[in-house]
C-alpha positions in Angstrom: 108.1 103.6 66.8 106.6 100.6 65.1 106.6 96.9 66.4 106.8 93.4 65.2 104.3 90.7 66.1 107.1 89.4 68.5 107.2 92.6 69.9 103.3 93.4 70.1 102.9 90.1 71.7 106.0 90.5 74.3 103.9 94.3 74.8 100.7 92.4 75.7 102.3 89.8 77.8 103.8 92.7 79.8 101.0 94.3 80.0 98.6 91.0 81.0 101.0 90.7 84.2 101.5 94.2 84.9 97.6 94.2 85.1 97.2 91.5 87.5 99.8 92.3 90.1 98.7 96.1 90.3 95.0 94.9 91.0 96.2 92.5 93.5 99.2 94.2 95.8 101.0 97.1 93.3 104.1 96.9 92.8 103.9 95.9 89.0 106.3 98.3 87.9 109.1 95.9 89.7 108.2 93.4 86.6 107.2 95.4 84.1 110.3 98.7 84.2 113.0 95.6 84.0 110.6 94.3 81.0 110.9 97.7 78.9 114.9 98.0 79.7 115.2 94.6 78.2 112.4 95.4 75.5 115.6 98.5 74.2 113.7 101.5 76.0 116.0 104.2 77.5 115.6 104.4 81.2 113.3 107.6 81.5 111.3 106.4 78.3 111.0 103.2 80.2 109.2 105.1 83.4 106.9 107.4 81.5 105.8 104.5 79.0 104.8 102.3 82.5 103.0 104.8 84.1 101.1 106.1 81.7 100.6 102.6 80.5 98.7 100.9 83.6 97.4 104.2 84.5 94.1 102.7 83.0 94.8 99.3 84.7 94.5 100.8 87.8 91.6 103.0 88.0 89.7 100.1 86.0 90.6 97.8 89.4 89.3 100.5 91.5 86.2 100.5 89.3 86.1 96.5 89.4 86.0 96.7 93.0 84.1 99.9 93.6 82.2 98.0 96.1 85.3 98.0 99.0 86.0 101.4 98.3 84.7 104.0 101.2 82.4 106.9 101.0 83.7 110.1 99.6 84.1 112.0 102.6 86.5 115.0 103.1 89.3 112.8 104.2 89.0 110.9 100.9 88.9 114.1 98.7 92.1 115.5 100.7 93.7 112.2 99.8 93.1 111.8 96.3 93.8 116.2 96.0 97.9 115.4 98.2 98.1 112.3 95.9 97.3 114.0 92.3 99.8 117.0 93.4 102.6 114.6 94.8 102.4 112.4 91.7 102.5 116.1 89.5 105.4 117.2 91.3 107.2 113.5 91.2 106.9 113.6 87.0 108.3 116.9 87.2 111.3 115.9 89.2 112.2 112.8 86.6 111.9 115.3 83.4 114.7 117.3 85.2 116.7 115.6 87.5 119.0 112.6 88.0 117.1 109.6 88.6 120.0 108.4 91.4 118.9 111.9 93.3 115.4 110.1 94.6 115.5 106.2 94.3 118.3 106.0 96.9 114.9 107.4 99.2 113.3 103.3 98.2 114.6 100.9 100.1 114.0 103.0 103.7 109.8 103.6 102.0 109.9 100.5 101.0 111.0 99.4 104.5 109.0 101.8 106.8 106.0 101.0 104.3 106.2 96.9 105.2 106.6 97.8 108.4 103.4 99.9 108.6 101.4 97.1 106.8 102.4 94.2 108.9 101.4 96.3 111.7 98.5 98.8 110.7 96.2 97.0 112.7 97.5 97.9 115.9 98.5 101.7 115.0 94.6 102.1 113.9 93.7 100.7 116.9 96.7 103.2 118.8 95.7 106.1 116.8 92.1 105.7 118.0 92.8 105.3 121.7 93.2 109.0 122.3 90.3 109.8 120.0 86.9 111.1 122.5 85.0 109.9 119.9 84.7 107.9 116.6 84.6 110.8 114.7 88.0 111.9 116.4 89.4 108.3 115.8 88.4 108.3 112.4 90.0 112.1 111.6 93.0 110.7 113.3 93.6 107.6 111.0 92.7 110.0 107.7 95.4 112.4 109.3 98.0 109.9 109.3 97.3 108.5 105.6 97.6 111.8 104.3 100.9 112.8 105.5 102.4 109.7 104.8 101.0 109.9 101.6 103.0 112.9 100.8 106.5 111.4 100.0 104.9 107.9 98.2 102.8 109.8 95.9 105.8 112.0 94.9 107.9 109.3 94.3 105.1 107.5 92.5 105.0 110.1 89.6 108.7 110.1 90.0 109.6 106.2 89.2 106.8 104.5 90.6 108.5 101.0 91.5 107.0 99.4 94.8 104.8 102.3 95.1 101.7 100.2 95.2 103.2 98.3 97.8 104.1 101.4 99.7 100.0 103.2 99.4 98.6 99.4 100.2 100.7 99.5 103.2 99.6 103.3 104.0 95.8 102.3 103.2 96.0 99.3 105.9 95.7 101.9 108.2 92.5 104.1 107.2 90.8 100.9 106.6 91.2 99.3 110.1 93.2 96.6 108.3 91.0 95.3 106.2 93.1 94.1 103.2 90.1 94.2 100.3 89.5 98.0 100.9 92.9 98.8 101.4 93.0 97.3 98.0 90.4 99.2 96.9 91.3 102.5 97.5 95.2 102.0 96.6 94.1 100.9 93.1 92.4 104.2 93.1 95.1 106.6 94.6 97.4 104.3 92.1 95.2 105.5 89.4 95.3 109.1 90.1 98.9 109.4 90.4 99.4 107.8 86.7 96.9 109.9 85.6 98.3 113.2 86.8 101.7 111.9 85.9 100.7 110.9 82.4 99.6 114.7 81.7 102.5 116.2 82.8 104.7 113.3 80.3 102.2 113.9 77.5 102.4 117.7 78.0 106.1 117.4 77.5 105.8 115.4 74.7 107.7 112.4 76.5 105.6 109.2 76.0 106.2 106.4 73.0 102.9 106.0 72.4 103.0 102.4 70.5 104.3 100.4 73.6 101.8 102.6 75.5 98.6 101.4 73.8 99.7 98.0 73.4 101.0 97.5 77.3 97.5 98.9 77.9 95.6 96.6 76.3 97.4 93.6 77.9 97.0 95.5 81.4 93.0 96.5 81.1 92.6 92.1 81.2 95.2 91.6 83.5 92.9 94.4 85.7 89.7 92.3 85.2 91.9 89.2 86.1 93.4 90.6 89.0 90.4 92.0 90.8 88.7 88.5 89.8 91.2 86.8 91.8 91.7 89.0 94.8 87.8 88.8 95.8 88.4 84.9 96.0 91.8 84.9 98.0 92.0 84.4 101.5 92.6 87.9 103.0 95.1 87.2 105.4 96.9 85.2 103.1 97.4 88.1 100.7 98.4 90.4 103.5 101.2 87.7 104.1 102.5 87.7 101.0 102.7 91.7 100.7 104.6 91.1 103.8 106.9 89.0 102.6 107.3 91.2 98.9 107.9 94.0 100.8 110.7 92.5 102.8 112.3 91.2 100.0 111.8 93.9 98.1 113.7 96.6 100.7 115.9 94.1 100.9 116.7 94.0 96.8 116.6 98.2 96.5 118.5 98.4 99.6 121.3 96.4 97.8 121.2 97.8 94.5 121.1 101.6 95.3 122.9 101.7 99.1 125.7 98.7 98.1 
């Protein structure tokens, strides 16, 4: 497929946005899938061309802000390992099954993912109390991540839209509820899954690779940007406001596939 100037440019801009809002919260692909439609993509086309095209966005972030990321323990390892074989098995699914199948699963992640943000605080803290040491408490929290990383990182190779919101909400908890890390490490896991998912498309000869390299340069700045911005904001204000997206956002899937 070739493009215009018009198009290149509506590319970038798509792109440039899609960059920022993964390194601040995730959940780009709820701007930038809608953008594609309306750019004349068919629906599928339209999923593989956004993963694969803020794949680098992300794992630049978590480069960016390499800093808040934790050390690589073995709880770390086993994260990124269930994440890259959820996301291979989610790009699997959409090559051969109906897309209605697993998005009607969203809006109740989406929900139970808010839900575990707003509150990951306390369940660190609760998951810790019957720890007998901090090494305990600490296997505990890495426990939990993991399994609940299962489904998200499935559908994140699958579709992919809210799925940062869903791992940022997940994270909360292995970091103690420190936003920035969360951050951190969900721009990461973000990254892996695109990446693992990207193979799979390009292996099946599924990606439109113009809109790809375009959307990518827009998102590598929007990255940069992004991570720029997020070291500045007030932490507890940006955990407010991935409250609030979530909310709304279970609120919008839970209309358009359950109504």
């Amino acid at each position: 497929m070739t493009a215009g100037i018009v198009e290149i440019l509506y590319f970038v801009g798509i792109g440039l946005v899609g960059g920022i809002i993964t390194s601040l919260v995730g959940g780009a692909s709820l701007v930038t899938y809608p953008a594609l439609l309306a750019a004349g993509l068919p629906p599928v086309s339209a999923v593989v061309v956004n993963l694969v095209a803020l794949m680098p966005a992300n794992l630049s972030a978590a480069w960016w802000d390499r800093s808040q990321l934790p050390p690589f323990s073995a709880g770390m390892w086993a994260l990124l390992a269930v994440s890259a074989v959820g996301a291979t098995l989610g790009a699997w699914l959409l090559l051969i099954t109906p897309e209605n199948v697993f998005v009607a699963l969203v809006p109740l992640l989406l929900g139970l993912s808010t839900a575990l943000f707003a509150y990951a605080g306390p369940i660190a803290k609760w998951l810790a109390r019957g720890a007998s040491s901090a090494a305990a408490a600490e296997r505990s929290r890495w426990t939990a991540t993991i399994l609940s990383m299962v489904p998200v990182s499935v559908y994140g190779g699958y579709f992919g839209a809210g799925a940062g919101v869903m791992l940022l909400a997940i994270l909360m908890v292995v970091a103690n509820g420190d936003y920035r890390s969360a951050n951190a490490i969900k721009n990461l896991v973000s990254g892996v899954n695109c990446l693992m998912a990207s193979v799979v498309y390009v292996v099946q000869d599924a990606v439109a690779w113009t809109p790809v390299a375009i959307i990518t340069a827009g998102a590598l700045v929007g990255a940069v940007v992004g991570v720029k911005i997020v070291r500045i904001a007030p932490r507890e204000a940006m955990r407010r406001w991935v409250i609030v997206i979530g909310a709304l956002l279970t609120v919008a899937f839970a209309w358009k596939y359950w109504l």
